[in-house]
C-alpha positions in Angstrom: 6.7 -3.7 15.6 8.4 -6.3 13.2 7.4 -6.4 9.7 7.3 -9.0 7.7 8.7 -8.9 3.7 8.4 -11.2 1.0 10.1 -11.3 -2.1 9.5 -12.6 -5.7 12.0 -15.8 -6.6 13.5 -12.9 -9.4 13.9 -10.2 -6.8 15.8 -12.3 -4.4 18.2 -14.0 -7.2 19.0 -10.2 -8.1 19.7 -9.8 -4.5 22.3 -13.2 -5.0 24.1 -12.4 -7.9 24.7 -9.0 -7.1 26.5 -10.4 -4.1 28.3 -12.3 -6.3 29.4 -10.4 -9.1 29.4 -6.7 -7.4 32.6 -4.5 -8.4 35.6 -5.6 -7.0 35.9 -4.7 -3.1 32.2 -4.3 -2.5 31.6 -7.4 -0.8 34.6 -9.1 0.6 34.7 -12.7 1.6 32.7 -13.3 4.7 30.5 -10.2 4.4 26.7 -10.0 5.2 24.6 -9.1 2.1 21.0 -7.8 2.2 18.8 -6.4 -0.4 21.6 -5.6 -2.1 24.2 -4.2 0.4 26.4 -4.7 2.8 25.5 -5.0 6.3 26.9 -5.5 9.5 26.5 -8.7 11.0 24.1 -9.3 13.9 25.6 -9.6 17.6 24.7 -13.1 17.6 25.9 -14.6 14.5 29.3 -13.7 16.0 28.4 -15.2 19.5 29.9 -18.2 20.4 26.0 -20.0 20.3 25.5 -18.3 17.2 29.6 -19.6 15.5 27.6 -22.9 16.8 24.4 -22.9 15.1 26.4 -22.3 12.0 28.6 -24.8 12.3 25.5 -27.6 12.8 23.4 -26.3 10.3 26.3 -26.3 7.9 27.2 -29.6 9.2 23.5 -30.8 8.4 23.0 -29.2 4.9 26.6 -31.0 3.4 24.5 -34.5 4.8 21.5 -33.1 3.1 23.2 -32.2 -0.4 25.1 -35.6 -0.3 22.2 -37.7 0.2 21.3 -36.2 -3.1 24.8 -36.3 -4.8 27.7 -38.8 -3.5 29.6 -35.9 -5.2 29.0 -33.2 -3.0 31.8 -34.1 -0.7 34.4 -33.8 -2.8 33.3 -30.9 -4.8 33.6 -29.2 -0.8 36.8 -30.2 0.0 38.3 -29.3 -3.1 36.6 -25.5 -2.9 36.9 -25.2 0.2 40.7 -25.9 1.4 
């Protein structure tokens, strides 16, 4: 049986920041937060279709965000050498 959840905008930023701002060593670079925890990371997000997907979906939100700001580009490279 899958269940389906829904959260409030509010709810989910809580879930975001705590991510971001948690006590140093709770979430590492590269770790897989959920409702405010770490998980582990699925099977397939570390299969070689799944290293794929990410790398074309990232590939198509940096065309996205640069559509709406020439900027976007540069503001990548520089935080992300």
């Amino acid at each position: 049986m899958e269940i389906t959840m829904a959260l409030p905008a509010a709810v989910g930023g809580q879930h975001i920041v705590w991510a971001a701002v948690a006590p140093d060593g709770t979430v590492k670079n590269g770790d897989y937060a959920s409702m405010s925890e770490v998980r582990e990371v699925s099977d397939y997000a570390l299969s070689k279709d799944g290293l794929a997907v990410e790398a074309r979906v990232w590939d198509e939100l940096l065309k996205i965000l640069e559509k709406a700001d020439n900027a976007v580009p540069g503001v990548v490279e520089l935080c992300l050498k």
